[in-house]
C-alpha positions as CSV (number, residue, x, y, z in Angstrom):
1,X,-63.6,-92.8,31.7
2,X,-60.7,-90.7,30.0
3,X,-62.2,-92.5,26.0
4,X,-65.5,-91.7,27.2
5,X,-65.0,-88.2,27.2
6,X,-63.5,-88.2,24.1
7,X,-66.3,-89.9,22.3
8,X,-69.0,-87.3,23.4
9,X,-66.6,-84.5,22.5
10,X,-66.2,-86.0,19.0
11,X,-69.9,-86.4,19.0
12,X,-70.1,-82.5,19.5
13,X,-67.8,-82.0,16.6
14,X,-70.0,-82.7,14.0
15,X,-69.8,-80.0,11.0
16,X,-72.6,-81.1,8.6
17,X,-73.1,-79.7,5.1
18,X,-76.7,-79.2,4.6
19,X,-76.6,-77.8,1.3
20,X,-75.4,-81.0,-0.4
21,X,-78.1,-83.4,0.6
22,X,-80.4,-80.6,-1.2
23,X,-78.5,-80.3,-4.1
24,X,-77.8,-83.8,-4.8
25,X,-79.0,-87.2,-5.2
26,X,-76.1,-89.3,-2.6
27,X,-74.9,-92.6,-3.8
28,X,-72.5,-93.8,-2.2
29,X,-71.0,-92.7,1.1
30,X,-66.7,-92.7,1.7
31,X,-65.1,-92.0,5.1
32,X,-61.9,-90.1,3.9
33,X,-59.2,-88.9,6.4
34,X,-57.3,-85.7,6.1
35,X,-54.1,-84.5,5.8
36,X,-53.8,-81.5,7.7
37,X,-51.5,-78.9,9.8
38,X,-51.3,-78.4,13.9
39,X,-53.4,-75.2,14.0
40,X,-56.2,-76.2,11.5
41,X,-57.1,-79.8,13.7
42,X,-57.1,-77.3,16.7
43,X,-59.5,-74.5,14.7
44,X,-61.5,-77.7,13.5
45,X,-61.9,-79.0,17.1
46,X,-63.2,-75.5,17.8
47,X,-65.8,-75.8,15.2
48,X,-64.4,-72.9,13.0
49,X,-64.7,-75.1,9.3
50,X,-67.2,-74.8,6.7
51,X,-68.2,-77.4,3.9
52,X,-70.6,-75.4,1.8
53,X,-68.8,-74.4,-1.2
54,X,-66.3,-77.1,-0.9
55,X,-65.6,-79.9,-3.7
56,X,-63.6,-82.9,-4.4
57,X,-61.5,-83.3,-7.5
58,X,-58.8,-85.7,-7.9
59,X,-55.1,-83.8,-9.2
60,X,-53.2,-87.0,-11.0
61,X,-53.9,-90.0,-8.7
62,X,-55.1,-88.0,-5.8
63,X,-57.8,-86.6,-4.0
64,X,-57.9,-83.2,-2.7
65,X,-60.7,-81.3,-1.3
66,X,-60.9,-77.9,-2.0
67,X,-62.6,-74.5,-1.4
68,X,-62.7,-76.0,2.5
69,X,-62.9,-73.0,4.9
70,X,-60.9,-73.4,7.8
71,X,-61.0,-70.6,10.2
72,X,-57.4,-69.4,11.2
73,X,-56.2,-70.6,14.8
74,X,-57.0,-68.1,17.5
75,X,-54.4,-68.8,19.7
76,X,-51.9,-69.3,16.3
77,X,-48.9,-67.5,15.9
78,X,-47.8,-66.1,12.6
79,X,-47.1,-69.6,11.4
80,X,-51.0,-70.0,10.5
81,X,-52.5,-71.9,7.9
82,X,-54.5,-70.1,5.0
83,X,-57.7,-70.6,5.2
84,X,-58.7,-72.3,2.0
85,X,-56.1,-74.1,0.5
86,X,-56.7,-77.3,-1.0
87,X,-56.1,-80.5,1.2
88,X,-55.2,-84.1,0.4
89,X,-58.0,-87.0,1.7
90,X,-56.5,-90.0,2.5
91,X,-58.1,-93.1,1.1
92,X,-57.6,-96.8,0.0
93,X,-55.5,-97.3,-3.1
94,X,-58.9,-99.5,-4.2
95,X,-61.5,-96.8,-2.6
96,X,-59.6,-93.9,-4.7
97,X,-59.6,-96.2,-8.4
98,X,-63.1,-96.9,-8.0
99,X,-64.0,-93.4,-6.9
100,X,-61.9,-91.9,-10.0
101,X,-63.9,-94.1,-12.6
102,X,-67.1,-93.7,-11.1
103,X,-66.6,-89.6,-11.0
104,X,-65.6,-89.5,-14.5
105,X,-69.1,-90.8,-15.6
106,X,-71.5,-88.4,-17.2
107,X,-73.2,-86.1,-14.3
108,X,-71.4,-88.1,-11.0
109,X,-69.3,-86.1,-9.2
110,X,-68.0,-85.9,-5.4
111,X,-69.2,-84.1,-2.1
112,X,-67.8,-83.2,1.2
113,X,-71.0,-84.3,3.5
114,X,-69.6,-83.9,6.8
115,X,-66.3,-83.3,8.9
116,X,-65.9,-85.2,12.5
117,X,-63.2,-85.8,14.8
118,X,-62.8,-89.9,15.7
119,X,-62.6,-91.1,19.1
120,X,-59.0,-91.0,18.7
121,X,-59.2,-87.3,17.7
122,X,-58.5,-87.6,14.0
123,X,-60.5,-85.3,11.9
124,X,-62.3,-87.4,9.1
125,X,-64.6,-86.4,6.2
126,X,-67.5,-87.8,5.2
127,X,-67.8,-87.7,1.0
128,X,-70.4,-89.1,-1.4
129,X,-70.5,-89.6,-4.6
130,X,-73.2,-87.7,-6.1
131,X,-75.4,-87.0,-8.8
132,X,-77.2,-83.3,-9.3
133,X,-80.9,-82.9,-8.7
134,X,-83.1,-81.3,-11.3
135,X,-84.9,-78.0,-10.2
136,X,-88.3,-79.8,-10.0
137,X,-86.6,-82.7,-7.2
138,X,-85.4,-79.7,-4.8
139,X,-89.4,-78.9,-4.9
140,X,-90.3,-81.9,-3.9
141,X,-87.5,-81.6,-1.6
142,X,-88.5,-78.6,0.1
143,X,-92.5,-80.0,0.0
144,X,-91.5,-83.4,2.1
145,X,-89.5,-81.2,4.5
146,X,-92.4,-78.8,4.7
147,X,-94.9,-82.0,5.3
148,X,-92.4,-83.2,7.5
149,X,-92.5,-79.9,10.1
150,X,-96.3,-79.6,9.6
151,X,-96.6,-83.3,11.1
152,X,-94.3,-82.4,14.0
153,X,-95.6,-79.3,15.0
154,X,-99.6,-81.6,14.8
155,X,-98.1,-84.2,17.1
156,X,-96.6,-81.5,19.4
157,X,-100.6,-80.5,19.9
């Protein structure tokens, strides 16, 4: 009963980043943990973060995510984090070497996607390796997703 109730709520805690899947073409999907402090997994579990303008780039051997808004902790004290500092993701010795050759390839480059908490209540994010879309690929973008409502609201008839 009690790991039930932790799945849904980590099913509600699902902080997607929309803008990426417009902006680029994803390739290959990561599940990357991260190394945070007490009061942002508690803002997090509140649903105070933001991926929009956030970014992956790897500082010596690791990986850090930065530009990821956190919301400060409202029931934190004056030992809050600040908001957008940059944050180590926590991946395979073998996940970061491939990753690191990959994103120094001509136009690759890596995405936060989306930030959960597990069933055991760590938060994880979701990266990709990615590759920007040309102007004239959002428009077709934007047409299938305009195709796409039209059909709905037809069937809805």
């Amino acid at each position: 009963m009690h790991q039930e109730r932790k799945r849904t709520m980590s099913q509600d805690l699902y902080i997607k980043n929309k803008k990426a899947y417009f902006e680029y073409h994803i390739l290959d999907k990561y599940e990357a943990g991260i190394k945070l402090l007490g009061t942002e997994i508690k803002s997090i579990r509140e649903g105070k973060a933001n991926l929009n303008d956030s970014f992956c780039t790897f500082i010596g051997t690791e990986l850090y995510v930065r530009n990821l808004h956190i919301a400060e902790y409202s029931h934190g004290s004056f030992y809050n984090h600040e908001q957008k500092r940059d944050r180590v993701l926590l991946l395979h010795k073998k996940e970061l070497r491939k990753l690191q050759t990959r994103s120094e390839e001509k136009g690759l480059t890596i995405v936060p996607l989306a930030m959960f908490v597990n069933a055991r209540g760590f938060a994880k994010l979701e990266i990709g390796l990615a590759q920007g879309k040309k102007t004239f690929d959002k428009r077709e973008t934007m047409k299938e997703r305009d195709s796409k409502i039209e059909m709905d609201r037809a069937l809805k008839r």
